[in-house]
MOPAC internal coordinates of N, CA, C and O (Angstrom, degrees):
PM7 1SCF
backbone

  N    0.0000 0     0.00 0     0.00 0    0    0    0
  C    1.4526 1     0.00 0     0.00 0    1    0    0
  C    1.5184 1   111.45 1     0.00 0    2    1    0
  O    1.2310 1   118.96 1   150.76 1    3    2    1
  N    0.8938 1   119.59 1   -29.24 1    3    2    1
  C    1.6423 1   132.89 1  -176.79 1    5    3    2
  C    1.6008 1   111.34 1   -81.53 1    6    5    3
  O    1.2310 1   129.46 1   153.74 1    7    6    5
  N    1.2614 1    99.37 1   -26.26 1    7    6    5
  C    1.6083 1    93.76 1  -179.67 1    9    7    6
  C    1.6262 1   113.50 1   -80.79 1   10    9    7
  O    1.2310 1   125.83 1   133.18 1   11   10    9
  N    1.4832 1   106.40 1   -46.82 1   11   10    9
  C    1.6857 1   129.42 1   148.03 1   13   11   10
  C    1.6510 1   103.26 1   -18.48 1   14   13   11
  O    1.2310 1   119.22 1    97.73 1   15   14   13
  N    1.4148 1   119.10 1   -82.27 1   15   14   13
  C    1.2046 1   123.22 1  -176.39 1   17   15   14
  C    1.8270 1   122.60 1   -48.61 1   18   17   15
  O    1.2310 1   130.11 1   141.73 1   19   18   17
  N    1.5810 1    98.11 1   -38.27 1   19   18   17
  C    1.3067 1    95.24 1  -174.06 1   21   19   18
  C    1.8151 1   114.74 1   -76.86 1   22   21   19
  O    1.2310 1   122.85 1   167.73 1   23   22   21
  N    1.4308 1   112.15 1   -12.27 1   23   22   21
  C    1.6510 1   119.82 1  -168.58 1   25   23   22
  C    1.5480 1    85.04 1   -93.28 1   26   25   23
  O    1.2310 1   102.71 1   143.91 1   27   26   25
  N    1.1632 1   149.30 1   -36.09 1   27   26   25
  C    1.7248 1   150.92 1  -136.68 1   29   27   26
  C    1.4940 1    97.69 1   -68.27 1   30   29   27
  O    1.2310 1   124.84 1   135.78 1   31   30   29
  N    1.3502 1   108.31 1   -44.22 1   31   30   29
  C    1.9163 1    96.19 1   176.15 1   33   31   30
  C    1.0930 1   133.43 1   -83.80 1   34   33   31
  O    1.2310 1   125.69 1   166.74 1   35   34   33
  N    1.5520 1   106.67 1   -13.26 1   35   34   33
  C    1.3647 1   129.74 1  -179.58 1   37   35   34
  C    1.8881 1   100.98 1   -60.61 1   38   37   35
  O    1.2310 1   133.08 1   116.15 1   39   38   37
  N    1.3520 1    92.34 1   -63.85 1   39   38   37
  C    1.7361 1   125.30 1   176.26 1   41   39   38
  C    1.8355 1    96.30 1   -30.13 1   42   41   39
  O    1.2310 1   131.88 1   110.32 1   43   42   41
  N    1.2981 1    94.67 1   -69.68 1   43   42   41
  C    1.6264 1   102.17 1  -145.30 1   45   43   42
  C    1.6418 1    82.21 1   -77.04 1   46   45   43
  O    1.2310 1   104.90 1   143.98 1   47   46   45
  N    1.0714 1   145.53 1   -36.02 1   47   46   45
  C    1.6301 1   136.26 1  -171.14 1   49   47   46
  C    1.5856 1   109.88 1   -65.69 1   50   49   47
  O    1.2310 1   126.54 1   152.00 1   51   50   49
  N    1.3308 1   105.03 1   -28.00 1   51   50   49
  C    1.6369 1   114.54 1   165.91 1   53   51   50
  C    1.1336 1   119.53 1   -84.96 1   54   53   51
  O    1.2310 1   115.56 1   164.46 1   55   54   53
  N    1.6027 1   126.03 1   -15.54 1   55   54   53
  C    1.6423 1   125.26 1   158.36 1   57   55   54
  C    1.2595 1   123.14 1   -44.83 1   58   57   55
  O    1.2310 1   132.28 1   107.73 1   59   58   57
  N    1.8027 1    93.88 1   -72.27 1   59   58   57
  C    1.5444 1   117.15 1   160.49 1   61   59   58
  C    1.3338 1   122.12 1   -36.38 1   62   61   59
  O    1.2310 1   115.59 1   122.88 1   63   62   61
  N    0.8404 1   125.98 1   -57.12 1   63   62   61
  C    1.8875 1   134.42 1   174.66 1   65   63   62
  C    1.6877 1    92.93 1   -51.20 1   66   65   63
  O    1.2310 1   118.03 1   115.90 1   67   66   65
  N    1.2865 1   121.36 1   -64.10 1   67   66   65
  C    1.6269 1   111.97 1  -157.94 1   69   67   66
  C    1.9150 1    95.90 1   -65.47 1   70   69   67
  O    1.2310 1   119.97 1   129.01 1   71   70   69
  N    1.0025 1   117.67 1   -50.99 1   71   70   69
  C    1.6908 1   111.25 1  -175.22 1   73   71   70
  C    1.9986 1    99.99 1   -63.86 1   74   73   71
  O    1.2310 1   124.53 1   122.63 1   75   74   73
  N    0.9742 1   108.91 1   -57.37 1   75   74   73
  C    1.7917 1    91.47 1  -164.33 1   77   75   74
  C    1.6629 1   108.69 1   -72.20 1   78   77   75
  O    1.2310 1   115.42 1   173.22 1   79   78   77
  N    0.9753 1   126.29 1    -6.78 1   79   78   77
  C    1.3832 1   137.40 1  -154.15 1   81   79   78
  C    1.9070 1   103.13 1  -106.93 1   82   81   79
  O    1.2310 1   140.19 1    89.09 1   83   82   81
  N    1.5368 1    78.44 1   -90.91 1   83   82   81
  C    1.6701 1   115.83 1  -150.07 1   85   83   82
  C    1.9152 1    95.66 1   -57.43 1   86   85   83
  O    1.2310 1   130.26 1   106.29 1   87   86   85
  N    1.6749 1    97.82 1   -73.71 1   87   86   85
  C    1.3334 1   111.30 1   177.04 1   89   87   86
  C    1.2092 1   121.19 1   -37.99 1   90   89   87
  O    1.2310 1   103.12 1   134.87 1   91   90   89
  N    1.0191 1   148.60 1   -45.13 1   91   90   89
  C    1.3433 1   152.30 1   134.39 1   93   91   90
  C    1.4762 1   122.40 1   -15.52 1   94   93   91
  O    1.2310 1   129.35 1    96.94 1   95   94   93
  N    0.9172 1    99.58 1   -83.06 1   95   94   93
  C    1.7081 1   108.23 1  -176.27 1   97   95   94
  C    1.5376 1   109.24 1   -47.14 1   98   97   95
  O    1.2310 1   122.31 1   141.37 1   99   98   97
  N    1.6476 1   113.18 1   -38.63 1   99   98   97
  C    1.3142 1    99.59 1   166.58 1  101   99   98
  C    1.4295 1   125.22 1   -73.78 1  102  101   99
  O    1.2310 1   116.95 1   164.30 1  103  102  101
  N    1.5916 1   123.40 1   -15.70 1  103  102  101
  C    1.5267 1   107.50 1   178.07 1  105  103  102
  C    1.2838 1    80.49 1   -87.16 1  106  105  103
  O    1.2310 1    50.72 1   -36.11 1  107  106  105
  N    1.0564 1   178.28 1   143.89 1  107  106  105
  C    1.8992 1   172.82 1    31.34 1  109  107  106
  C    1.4246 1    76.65 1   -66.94 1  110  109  107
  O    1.2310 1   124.08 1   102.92 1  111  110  109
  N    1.3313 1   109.77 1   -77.08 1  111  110  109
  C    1.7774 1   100.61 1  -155.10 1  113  111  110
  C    1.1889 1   115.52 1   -73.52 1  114  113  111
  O    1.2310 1   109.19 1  -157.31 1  115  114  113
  N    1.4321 1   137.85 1    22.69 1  115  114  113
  C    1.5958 1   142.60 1  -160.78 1  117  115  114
  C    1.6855 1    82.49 1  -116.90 1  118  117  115
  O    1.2310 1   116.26 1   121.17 1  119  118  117
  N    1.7590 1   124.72 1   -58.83 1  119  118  117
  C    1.2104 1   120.55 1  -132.29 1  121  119  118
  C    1.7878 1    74.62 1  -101.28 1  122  121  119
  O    1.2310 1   112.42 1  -172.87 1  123  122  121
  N    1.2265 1   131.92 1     7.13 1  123  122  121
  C    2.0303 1   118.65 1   171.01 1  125  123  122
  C    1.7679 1    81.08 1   -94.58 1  126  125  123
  O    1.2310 1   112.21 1   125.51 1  127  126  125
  N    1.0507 1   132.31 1   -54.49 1  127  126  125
  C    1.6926 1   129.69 1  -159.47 1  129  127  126
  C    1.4849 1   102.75 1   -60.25 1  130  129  127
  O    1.2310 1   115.22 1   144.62 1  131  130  129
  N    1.4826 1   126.68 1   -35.38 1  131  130  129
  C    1.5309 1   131.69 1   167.98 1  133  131  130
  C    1.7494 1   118.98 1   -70.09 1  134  133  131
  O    1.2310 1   120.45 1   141.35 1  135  134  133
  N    0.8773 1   116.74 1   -38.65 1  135  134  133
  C    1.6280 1   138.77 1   175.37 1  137  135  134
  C    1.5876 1    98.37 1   -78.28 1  138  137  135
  O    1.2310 1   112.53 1   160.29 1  139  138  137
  N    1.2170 1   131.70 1   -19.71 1  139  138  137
  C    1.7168 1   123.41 1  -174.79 1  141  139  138
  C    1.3665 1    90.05 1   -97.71 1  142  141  139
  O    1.2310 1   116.95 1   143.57 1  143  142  141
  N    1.2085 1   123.40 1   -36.43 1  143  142  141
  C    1.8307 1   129.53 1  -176.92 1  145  143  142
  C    1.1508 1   112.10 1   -78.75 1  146  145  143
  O    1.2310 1   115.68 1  -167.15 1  147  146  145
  N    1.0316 1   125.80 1    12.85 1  147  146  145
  C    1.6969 1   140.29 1  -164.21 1  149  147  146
  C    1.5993 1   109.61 1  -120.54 1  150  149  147
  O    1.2310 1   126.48 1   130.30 1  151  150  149
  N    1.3387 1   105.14 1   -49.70 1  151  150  149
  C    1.4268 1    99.60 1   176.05 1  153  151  150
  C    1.2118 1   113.40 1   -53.51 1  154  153  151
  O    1.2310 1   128.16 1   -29.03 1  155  154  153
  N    2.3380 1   101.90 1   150.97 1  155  154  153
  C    0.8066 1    88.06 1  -177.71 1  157  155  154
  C    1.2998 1   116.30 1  -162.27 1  158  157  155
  O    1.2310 1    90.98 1  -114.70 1  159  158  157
  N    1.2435 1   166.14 1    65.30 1  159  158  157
  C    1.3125 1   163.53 1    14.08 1  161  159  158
  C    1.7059 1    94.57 1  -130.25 1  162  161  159
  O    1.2310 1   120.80 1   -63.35 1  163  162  161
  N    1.5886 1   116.07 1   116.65 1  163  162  161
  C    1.6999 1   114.82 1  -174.66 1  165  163  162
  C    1.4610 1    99.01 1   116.90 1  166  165  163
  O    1.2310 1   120.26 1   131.68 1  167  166  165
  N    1.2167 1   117.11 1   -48.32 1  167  166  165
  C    1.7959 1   105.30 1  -165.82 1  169  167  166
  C    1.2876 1   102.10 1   -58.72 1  170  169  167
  O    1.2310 1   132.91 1   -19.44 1  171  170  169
  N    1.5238 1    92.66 1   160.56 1  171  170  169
  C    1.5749 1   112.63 1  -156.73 1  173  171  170
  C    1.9026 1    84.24 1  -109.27 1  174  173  171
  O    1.2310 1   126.79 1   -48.33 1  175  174  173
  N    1.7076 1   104.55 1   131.67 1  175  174  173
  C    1.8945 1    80.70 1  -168.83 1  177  175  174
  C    1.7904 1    80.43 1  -133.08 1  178  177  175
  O    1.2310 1   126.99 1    -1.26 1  179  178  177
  N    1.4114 1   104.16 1   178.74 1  179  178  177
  C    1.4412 1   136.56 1   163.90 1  181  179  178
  C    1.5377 1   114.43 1   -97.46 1  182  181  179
  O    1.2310 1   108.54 1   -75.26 1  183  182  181
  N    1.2495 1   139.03 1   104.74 1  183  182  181
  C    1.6900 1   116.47 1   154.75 1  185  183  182
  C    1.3081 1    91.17 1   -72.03 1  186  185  183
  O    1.2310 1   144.44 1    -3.65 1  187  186  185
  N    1.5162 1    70.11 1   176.35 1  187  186  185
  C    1.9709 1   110.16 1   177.86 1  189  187  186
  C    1.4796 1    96.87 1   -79.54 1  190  189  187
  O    1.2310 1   112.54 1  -151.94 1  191  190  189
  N    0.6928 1   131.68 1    28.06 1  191  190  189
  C    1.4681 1   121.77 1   179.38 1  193  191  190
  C    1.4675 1   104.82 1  -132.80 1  194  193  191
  O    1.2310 1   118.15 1   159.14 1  195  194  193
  N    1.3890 1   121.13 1   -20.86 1  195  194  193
  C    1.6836 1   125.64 1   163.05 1  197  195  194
  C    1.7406 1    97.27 1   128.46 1  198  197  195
  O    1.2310 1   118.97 1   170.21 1  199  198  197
  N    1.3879 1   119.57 1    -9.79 1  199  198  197
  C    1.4422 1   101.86 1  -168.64 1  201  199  198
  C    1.4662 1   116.47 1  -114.85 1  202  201  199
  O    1.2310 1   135.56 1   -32.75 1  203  202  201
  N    1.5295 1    87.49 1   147.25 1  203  202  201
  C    1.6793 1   111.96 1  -156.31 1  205  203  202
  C    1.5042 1   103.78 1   -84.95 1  206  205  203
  O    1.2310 1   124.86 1   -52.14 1  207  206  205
  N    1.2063 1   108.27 1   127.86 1  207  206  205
  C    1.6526 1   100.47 1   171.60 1  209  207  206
  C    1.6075 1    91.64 1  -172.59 1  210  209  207
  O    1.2310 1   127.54 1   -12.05 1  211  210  209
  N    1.4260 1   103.10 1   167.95 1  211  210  209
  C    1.4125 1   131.58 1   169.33 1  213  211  210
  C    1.2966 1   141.61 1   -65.54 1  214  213  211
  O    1.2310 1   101.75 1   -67.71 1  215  214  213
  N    1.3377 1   150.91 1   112.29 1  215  214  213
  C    1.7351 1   121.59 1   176.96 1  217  215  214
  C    1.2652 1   120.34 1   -80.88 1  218  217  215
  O    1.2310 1   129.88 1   -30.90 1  219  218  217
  N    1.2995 1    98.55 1   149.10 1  219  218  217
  C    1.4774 1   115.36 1  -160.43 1  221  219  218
  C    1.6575 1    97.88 1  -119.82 1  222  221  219
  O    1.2310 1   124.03 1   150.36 1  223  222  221
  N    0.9834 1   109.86 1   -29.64 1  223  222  221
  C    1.7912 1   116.86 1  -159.12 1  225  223  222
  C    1.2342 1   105.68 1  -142.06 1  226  225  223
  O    1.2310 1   116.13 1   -36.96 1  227  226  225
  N    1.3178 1   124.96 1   143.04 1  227  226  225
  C    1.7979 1   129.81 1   159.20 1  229  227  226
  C    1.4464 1    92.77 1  -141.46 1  230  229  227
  O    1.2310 1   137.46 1   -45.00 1  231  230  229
  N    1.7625 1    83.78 1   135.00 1  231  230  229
  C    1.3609 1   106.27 1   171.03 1  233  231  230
  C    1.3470 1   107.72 1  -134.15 1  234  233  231
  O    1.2310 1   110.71 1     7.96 1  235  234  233
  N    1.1628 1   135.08 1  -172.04 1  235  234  233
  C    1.8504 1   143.32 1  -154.84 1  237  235  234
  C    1.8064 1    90.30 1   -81.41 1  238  237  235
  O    1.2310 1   110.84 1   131.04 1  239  238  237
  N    0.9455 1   134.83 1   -48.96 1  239  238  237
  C    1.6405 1   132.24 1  -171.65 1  241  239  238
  C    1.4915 1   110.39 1  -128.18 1  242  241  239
  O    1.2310 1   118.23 1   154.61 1  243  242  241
  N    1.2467 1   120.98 1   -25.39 1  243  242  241
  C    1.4544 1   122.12 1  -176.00 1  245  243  242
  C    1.7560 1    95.47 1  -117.78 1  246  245  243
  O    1.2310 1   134.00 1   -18.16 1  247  246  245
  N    1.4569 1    90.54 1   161.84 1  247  246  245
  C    1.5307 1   119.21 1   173.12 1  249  247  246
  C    1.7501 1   113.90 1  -129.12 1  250  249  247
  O    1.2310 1   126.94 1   -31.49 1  251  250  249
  N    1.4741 1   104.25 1   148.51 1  251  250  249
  C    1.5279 1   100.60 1   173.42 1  253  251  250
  C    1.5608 1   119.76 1   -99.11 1  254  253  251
  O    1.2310 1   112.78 1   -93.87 1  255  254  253
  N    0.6862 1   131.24 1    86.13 1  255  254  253
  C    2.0325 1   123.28 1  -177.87 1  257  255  254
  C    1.6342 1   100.50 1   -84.52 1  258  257  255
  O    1.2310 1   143.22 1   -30.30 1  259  258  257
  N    1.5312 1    72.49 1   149.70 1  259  258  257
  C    1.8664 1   105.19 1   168.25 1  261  259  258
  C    1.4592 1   117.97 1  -116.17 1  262  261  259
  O    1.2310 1   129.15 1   -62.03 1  263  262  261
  N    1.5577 1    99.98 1   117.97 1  263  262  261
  C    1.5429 1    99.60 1   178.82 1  265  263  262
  C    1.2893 1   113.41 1  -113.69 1  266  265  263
  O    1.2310 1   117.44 1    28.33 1  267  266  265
  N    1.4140 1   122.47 1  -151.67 1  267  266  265
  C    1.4954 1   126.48 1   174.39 1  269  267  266
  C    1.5062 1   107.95 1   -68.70 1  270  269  267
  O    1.2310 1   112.95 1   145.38 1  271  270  269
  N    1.1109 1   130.92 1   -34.62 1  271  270  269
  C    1.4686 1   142.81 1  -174.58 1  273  271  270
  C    1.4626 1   122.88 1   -87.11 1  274  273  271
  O    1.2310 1   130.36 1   168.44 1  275  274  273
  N    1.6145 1    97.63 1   -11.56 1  275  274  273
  C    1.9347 1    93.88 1  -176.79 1  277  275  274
  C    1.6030 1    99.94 1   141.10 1  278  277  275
  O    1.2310 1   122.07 1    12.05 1  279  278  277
  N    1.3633 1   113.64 1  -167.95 1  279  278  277
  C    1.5763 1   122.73 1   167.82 1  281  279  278
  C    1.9156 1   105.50 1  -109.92 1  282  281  279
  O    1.2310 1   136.00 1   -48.78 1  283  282  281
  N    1.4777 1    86.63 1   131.22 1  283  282  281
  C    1.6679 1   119.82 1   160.67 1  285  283  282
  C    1.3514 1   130.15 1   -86.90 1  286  285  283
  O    1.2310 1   105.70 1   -46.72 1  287  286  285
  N    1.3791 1   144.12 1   133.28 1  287  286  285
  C    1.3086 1   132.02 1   178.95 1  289  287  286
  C    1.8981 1    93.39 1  -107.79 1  290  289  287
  O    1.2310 1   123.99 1   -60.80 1  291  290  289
  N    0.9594 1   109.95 1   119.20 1  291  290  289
  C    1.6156 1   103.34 1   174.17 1  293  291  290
  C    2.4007 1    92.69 1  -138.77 1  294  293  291
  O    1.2310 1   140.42 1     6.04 1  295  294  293
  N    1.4980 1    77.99 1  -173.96 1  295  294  293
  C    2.3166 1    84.75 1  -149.09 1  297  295  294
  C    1.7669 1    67.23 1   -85.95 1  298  297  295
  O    1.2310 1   130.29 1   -13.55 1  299  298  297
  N    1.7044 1    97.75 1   166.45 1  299  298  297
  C    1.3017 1   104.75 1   165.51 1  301  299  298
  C    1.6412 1   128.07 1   -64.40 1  302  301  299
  O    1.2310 1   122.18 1   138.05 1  303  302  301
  N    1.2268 1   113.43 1   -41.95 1  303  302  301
  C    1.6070 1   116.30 1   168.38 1  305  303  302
  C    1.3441 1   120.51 1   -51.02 1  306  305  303
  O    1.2310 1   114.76 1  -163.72 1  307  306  305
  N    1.0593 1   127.53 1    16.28 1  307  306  305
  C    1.8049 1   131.86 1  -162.71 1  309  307  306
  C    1.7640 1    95.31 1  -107.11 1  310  309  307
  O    1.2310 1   125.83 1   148.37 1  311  310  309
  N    1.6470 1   106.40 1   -31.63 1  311  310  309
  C    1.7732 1    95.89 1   171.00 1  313  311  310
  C    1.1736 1   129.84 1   -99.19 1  314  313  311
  O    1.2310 1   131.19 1   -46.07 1  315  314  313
  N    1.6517 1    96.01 1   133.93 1  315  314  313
  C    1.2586 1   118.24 1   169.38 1  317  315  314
  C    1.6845 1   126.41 1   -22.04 1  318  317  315
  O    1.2310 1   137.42 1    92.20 1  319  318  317
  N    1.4587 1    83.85 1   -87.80 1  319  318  317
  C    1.3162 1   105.03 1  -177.73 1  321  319  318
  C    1.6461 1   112.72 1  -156.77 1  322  321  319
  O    1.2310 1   131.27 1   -18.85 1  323  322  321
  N    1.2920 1    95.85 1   161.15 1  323  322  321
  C    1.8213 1   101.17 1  -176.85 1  325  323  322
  C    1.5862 1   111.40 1  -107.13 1  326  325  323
  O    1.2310 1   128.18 1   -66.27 1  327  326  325
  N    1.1837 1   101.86 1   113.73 1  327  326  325
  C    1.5657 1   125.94 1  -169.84 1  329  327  326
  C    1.9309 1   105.79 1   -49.26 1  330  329  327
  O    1.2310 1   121.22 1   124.11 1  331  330  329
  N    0.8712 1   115.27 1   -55.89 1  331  330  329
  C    1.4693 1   121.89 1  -176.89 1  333  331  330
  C    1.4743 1   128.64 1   -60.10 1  334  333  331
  O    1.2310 1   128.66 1   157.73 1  335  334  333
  N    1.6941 1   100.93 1   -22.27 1  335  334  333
  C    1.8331 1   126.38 1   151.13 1  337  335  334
  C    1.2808 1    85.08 1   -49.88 1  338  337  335
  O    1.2310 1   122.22 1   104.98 1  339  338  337
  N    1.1457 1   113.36 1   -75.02 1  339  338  337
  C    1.9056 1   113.71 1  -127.11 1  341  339  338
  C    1.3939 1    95.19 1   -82.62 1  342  341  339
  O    1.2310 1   107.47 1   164.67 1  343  342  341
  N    1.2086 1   140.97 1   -15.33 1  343  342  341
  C    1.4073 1   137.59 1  -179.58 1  345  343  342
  C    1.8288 1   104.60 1   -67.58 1  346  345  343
  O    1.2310 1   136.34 1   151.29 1  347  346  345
  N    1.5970 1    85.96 1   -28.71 1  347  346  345
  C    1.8357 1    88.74 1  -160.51 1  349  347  346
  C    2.1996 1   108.81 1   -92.53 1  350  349  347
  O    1.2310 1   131.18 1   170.03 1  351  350  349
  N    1.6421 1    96.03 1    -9.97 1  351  350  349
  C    0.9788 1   103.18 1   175.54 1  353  351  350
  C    1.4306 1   113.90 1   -88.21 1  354  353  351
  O    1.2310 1   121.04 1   169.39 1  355  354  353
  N    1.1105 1   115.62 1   -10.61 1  355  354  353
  C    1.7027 1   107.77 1   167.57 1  357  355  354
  C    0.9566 1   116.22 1   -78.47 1  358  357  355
  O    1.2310 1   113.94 1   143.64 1  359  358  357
  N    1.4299 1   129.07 1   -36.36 1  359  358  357
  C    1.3465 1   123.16 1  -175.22 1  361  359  358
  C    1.2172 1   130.81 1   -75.81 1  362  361  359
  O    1.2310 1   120.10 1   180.00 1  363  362  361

């Protein structure tokens, strides 16, 4: 019974850690891996880097965008977000 007692906070401090922590971070990285599989030739997107442009191209890890300046090849994880979501989520 004592050994029971002595692991019980250990236990439950590692519960806590997997729900506020762990669990999370994996749906974060579930719902960017669904949203990278989503793009899709026309969306109007954001990189992470601030610049706005169009897709032009999909390929297996990289994408092609068109901006004001020409076409970019950058990896799929580089966007932000897709502008034409978020226009439709305000309304």
């Amino acid at each position: 019974m004592e050994n029971i007692q002595q692991f019980l906070p250990l236990v439950l401090m590692f519960g806590v850690l997997y729900f506020l922590m762990i669990r999370p971070q994996q749906k974060r990285v579930k719902n960017e891996k669904q949203f990278e599989a989503a793009l899709k030739v026309g969306d109007k997107i954001v990189t992470k880097s601030g610049i706005h442009a169009r897709v032009s191209e999909l390929n297996e890890n990289t994408i092609i965008i068109e901006t004001m300046s020409g076409k970019l090849k950058i990896e799929r994880n580089a966007v932000s977000i897709e502008l034409s979501k978020k226009v439709n989520e305000k309304k």
